[in-house]
C-alpha positions as CSV (number, residue, x, y, z in Angstrom):
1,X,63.7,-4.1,-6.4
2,X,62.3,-6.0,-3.7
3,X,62.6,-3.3,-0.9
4,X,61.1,-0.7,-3.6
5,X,58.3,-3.2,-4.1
6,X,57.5,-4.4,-0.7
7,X,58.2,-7.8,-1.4
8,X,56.2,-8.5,-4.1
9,X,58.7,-8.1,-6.8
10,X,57.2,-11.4,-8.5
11,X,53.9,-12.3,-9.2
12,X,51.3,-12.6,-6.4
13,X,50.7,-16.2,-5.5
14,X,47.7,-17.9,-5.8
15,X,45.0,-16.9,-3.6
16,X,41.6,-18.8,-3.4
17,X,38.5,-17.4,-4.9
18,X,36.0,-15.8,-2.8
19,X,33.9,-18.1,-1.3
20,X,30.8,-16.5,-3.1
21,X,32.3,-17.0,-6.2
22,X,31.1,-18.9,-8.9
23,X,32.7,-19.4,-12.4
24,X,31.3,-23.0,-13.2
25,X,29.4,-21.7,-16.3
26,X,33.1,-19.5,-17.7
27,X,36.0,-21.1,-19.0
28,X,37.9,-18.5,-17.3
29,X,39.6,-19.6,-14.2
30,X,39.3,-18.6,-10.2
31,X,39.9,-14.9,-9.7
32,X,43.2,-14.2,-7.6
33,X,41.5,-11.3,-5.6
34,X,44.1,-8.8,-3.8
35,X,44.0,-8.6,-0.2
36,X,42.9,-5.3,1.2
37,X,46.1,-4.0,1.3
38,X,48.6,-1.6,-0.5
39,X,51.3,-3.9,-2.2
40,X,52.2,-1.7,-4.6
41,X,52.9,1.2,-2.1
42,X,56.4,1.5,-3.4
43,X,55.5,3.1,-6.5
44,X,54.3,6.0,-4.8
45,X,57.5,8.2,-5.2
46,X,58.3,7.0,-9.0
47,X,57.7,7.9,-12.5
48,X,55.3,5.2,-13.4
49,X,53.5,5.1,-16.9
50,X,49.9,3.7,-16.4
51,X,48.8,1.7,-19.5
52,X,45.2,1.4,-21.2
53,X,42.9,-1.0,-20.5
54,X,43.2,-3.4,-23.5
55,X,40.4,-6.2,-23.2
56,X,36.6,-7.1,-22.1
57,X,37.0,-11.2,-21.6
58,X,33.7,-13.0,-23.0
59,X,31.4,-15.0,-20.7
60,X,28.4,-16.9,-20.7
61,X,26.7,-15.2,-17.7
62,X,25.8,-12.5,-19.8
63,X,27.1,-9.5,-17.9
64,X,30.0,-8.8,-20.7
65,X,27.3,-8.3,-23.4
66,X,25.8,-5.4,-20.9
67,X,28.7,-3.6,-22.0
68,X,27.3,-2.4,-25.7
69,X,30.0,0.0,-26.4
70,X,33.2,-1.9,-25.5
71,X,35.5,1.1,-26.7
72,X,33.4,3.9,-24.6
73,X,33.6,1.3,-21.5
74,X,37.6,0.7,-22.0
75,X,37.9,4.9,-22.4
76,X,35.6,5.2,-19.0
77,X,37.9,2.9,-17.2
78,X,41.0,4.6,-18.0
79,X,39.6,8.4,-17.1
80,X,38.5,6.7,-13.9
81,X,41.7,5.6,-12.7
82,X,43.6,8.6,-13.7
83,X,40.9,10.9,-11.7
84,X,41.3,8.4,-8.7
85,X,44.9,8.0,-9.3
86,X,45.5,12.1,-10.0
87,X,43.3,12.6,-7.0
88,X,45.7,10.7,-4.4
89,X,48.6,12.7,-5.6
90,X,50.1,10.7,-8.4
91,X,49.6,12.9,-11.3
92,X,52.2,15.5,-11.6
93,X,54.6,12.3,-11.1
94,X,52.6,9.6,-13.4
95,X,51.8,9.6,-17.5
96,X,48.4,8.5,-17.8
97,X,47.2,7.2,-21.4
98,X,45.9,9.9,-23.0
99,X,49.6,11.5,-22.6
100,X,50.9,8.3,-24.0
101,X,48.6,8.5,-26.8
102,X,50.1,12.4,-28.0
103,X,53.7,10.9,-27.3
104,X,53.3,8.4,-30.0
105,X,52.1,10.9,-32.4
106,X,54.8,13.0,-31.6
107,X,57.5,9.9,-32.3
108,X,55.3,7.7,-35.2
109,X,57.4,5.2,-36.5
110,X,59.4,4.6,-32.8
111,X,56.5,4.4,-30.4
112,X,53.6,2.1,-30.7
113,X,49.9,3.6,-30.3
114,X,49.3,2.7,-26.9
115,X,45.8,1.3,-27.4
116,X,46.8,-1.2,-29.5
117,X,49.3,-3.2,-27.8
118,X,50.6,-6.8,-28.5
119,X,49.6,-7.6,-24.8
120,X,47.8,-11.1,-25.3
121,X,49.9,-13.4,-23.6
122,X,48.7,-11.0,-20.3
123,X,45.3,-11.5,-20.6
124,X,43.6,-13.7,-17.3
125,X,44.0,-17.6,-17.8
126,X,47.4,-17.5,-20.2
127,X,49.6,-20.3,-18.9
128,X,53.6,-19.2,-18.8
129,X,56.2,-19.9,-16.5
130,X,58.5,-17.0,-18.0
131,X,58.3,-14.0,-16.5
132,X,59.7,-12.4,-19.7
133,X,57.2,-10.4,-21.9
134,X,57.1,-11.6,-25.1
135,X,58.0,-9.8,-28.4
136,X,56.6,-7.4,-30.3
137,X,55.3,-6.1,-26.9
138,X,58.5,-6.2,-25.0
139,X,60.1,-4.0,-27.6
140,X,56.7,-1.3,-28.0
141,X,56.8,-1.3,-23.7
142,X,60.9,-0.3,-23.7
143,X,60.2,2.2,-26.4
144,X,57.1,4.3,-25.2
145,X,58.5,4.1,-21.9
146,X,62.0,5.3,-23.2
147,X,60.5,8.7,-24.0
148,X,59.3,9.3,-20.5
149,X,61.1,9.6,-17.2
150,X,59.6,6.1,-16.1
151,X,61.3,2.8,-16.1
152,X,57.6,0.4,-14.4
153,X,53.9,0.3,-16.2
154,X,51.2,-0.5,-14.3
155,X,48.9,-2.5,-16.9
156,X,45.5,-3.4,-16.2
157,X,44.8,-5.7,-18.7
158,X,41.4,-7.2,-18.6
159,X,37.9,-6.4,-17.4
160,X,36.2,-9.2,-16.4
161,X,32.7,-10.0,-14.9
162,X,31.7,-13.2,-12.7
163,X,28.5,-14.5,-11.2
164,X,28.1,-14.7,-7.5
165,X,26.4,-17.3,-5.5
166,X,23.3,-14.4,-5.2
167,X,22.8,-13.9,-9.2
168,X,25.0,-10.6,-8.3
169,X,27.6,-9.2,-11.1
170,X,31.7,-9.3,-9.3
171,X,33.8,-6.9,-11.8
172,X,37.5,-7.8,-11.4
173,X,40.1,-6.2,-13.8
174,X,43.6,-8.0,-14.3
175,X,46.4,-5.6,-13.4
176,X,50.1,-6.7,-14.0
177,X,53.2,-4.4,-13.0
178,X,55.8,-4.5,-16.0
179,X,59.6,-3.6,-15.7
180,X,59.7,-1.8,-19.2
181,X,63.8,-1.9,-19.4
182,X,64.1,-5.7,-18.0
183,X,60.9,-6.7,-20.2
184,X,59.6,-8.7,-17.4
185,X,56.8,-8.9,-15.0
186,X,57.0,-7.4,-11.7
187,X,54.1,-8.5,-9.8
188,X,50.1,-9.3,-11.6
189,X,46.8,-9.9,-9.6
190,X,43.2,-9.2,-9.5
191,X,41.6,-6.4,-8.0
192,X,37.8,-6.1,-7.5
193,X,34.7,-3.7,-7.9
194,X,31.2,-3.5,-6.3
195,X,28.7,-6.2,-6.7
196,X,25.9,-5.3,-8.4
197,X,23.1,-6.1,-10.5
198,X,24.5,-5.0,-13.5
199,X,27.4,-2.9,-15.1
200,X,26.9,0.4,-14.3
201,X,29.2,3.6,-14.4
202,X,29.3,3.0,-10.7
203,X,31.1,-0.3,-11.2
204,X,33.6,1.5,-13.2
205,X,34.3,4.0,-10.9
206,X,34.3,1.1,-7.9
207,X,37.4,-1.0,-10.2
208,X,39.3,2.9,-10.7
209,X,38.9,3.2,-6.2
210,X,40.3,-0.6,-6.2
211,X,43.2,-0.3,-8.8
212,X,44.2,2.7,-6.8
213,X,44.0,1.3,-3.4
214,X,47.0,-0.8,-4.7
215,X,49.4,2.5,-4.7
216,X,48.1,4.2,-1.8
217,X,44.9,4.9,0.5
218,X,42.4,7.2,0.0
């Protein structure tokens, strides 16, 4: 696993928080921002099932309660990536969620809807020090990944918003890298969006360029 992963076969370490940064009014805590880089460039020749966005965290900057429609904005996100990832050459190879979504109907009873995951304990700030997903979720990940040809999920978990030092919005979304049959986590970082004013459908499509920059370069 490590040579298919590049080394980064366990969760990124810590990096500091941009230095225009600043989350003194959240309880959430400093954003791990991914270097410009491509650490997940080992997943470029595998069957990889990419997950739904699950959560919008809360803040008290404001810029969460821009989003009015929380289930149109989660929808937007996932289209996004699968358009950037489909458009760098992932998806004959990849199952996207809205493939995930028909495979469940198609096993009800064995495979979990996959908008509605147990996925809590991924969500930014959770303090563990096991690597091992928790049940139910382990068990819904090994079974909707058991009726594809993919063993890894790349998860982003969480869309998250934080104020910069200029009054500017910084979108970051949470992405973790799951090992469906093992039940344990891979690799998990932030990646970040455009700043901006305020959430736009440009910042969604700016998170979908990031996420994707993580696979492969445009």
């Amino acid at each position: 696993m490590a040579t298919l992963f590049n080394g980064c076969s366990k969760p990124a370490p810590r990096a500091p928080a941009p230095a225009a940064a600043d989350t003194s009014g959240d309880t959430v805590p400093a954003a791990r921002v991914m270097p410009a880089a491509t650490p997940l460039a080992g997943l470029a020749g595998q069957h990889i099932v990419v997950l739904p966005l699950h959560y919008i965290r809360a803040d008290t900057s404001g810029f969460a309660a821009q989003v009015t429609d929380p289930r149109a904005t989660l929808a937007a996100l996932d289209s996004a990536i699968e358009r950037e990832l489909d458009a760098r050459g992932f998806g004959a190879t990849w199952t996207f969620p809205p493939a995930l979504a028909r495979s469940a109907k198609r096993n009800a009873g064995y495979v979990s809807n996959p908008y509605s995951l147990a996925a809590e304990r991924l969500r930014t700030g959770v303090r563990t020090t096991d690597e091992r997903l928790a049940e139910p979720f382990a068990s819904q990940l090994r079974a909707m990944v058991a009726v594809t040809d993919a063993r890894y999920a790349l998860f982003p978990v969480e869309l998250r918003f934080e104020r910069l030092a200029d009054g500017r919005m910084l979108p970051l979304l949470h992405v973790v890298l799951l090992d469906a049959r093992g039940s344990s986590i891979r690799w998990a970082g932030d990646v970040r969006g455009a700043a901006s004013a305020t959430v736009t459908p440009a910042t969604i499509e700016s998170l979908a360029f990031a996420l994707a920059d993580l696979v492969a370069a445009p």
